[in-house]
N, C-alpha and C positions, 0 to 999 in steps of 0.2 A: 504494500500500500504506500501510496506515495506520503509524503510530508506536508501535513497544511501550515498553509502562513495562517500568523498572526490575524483575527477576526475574521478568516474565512469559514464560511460555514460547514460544519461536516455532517450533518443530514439535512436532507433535502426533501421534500415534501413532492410524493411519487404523483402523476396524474393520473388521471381516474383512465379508468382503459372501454370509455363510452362515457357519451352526452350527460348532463345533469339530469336528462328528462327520458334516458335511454331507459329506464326502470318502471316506468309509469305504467299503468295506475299502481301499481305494485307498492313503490316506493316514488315519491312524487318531485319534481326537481329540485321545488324549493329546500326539499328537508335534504336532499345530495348537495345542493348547495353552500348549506350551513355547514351540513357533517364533513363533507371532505375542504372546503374552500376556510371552511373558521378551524371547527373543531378538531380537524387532525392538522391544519396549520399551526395551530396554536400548543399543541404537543411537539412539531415541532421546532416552534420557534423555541419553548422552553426546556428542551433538551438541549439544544445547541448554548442556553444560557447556562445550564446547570455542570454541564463540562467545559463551558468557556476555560476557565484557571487551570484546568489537570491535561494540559498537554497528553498524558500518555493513554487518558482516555479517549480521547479525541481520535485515536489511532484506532478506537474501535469498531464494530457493529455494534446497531442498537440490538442484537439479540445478544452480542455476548455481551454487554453490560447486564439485562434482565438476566441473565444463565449468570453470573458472577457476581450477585450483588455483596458478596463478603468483599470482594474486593474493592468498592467503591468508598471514599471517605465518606463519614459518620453524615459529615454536615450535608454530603449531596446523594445521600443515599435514596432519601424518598423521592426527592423529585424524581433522580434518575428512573427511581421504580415506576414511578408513574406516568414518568411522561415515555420512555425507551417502551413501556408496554403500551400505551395509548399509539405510538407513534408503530410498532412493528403488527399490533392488533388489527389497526386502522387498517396498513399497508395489506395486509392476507385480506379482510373483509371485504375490499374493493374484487380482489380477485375472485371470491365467492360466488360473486352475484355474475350476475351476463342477460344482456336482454332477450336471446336467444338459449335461456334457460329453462327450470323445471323439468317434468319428468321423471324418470328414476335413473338411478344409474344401470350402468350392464358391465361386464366382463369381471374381473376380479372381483373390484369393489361390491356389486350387487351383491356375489357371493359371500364375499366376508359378512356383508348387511345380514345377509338371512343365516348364515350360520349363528353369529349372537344375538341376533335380534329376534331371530324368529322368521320374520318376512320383516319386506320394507317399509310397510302400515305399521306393524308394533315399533319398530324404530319412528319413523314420525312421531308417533305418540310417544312415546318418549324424552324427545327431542323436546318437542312444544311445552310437554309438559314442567321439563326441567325448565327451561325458558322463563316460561310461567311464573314458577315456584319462588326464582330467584328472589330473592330478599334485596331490593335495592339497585344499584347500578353493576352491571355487568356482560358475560357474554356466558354462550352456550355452543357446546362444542360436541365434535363428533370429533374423535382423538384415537393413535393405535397405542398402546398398551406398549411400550420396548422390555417386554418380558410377560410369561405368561404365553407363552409361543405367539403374540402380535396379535392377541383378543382386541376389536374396536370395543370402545365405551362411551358413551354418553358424559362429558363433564360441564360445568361449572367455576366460571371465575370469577370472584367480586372485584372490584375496583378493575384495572387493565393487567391482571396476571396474565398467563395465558400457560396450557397445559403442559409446555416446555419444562416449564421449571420446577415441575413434576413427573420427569422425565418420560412423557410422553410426545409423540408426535401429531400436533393437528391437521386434521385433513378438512372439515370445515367448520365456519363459523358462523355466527349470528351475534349481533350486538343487541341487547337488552340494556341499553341506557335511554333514558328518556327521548333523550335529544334524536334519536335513531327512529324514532316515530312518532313524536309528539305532535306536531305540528298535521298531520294527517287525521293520527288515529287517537289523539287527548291519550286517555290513559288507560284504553283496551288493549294493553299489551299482546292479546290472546290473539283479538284478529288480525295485528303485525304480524304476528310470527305464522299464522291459518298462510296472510296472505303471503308470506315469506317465500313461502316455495316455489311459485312459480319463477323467481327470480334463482333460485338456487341452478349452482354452476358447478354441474356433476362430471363435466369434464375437467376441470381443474380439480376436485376432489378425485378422481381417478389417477391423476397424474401424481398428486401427493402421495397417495398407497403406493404406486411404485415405487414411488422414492424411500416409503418407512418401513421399510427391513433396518438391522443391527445397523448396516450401514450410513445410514441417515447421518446420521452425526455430521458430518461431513458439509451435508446440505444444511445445518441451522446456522450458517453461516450467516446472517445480516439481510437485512428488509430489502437489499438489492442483488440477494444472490438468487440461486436458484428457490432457496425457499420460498420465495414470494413472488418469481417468475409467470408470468401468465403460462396459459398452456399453449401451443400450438394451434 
């Protein structure tokens, strides 16, 4: 990795890979507007503030600072926490969705789906239901298990964790924070996440399973490597 100067910025705020309005009715421009134009701006602009002074973080991905946070000082540890998750959360979410979404999945992934799941219906239900459940602000995750022979599980993160740092790999996401539906759907969280799926992007969720075998490691490299790569 190269060397930044002095005040240049080292993350950057990725562009949405479709229109503001490419989601619609689903998810509607104005609330893409706010969430990726303000609210993942705004995580990144304060990441880039909170390692301004530690040069040697600056050297890194925002997934390895969330994967590391022992090793960040005392005084910028939460930001980091929160803003390097808001900021690499954000970055996979976008990839999620696709306006030429929904469906179900097929090939592998389907498989894995209905071996733990059952079928692909008890997994939605599931899905939604954790979504739901959540207490507060968060996300809802479809994650492979890195032990346990690569069982998929259903998890849950409050604030911007993300199931990395619980040494699993995610394969897709949903944001349960207010601001990720409010302005649509007030505070029916249920019918965000109902309407969620048709927006859901099972091609890039197939392309992550490939990647999380043991091997994976390799790929959580940072919000610009392949982990958060579009798919093909």
């Amino acid at each position: 990795m190269d060397n930044l100067e002095a005040g240049q910025s080292r993350y950057l705020l990725p562009a949405l890979p479709y229109d503001h309005a490419a989601l619609e009715p689903y998810i509607d421009a104005r609330t893409m507007m706010l969430h990726h134009d303000k609210h993942h701006a705004s995580y990144v602009a304060n990441l880039n503030s909170a390692v301004a002074k530690y040069p040697e973080l600056r050297e890194r991905t925002a997934t390895w600072l969330l994967l590391n946070l022992s090793k960040i000082p005392e005084e910028a540890r939460t930001a980091v926490r929160n803003n390097a998750g808001g900021h690499v959360n954000h970055s996979m979410l976008w990839r999620a969705m696709a306006p030429d979404g929904g469906g179900e999945p097929t090939g592998a992934l389907a498989d894995a789906i209905k071996r733990d799941f059952g079928s692909f219906g008890q997994f939605r239900v599931r899905f939604a239901e954790a979504g739901e459940k959540l207490f507060g602000s968060g996300w809802v995750w479809l994650a492979r298990v890195q032990k346990d022979g690569g069982k998929l599980e259903v998890f849950t993160t409050s604030g911007h964790d993300n199931p990395l740092m619980r040494g699993h790999f995610p394969l897709l996401v949903n944001d349960v924070w207010e601001h990720a539906y409010y302005l649509k759907h007030e505070n029916r969280r249920a019918d965000y996440l109902k309407g969620w799926w048709a927006v859901a992007n099972w091609k890039e969720a197939a392309r992550r399973y490939e990647l999380s075998d043991d091997s994976a490691e390799q790929e959580q490299e940072g919000e610009g490597g392949h982990l958060l790569k579009a798919a093909d």
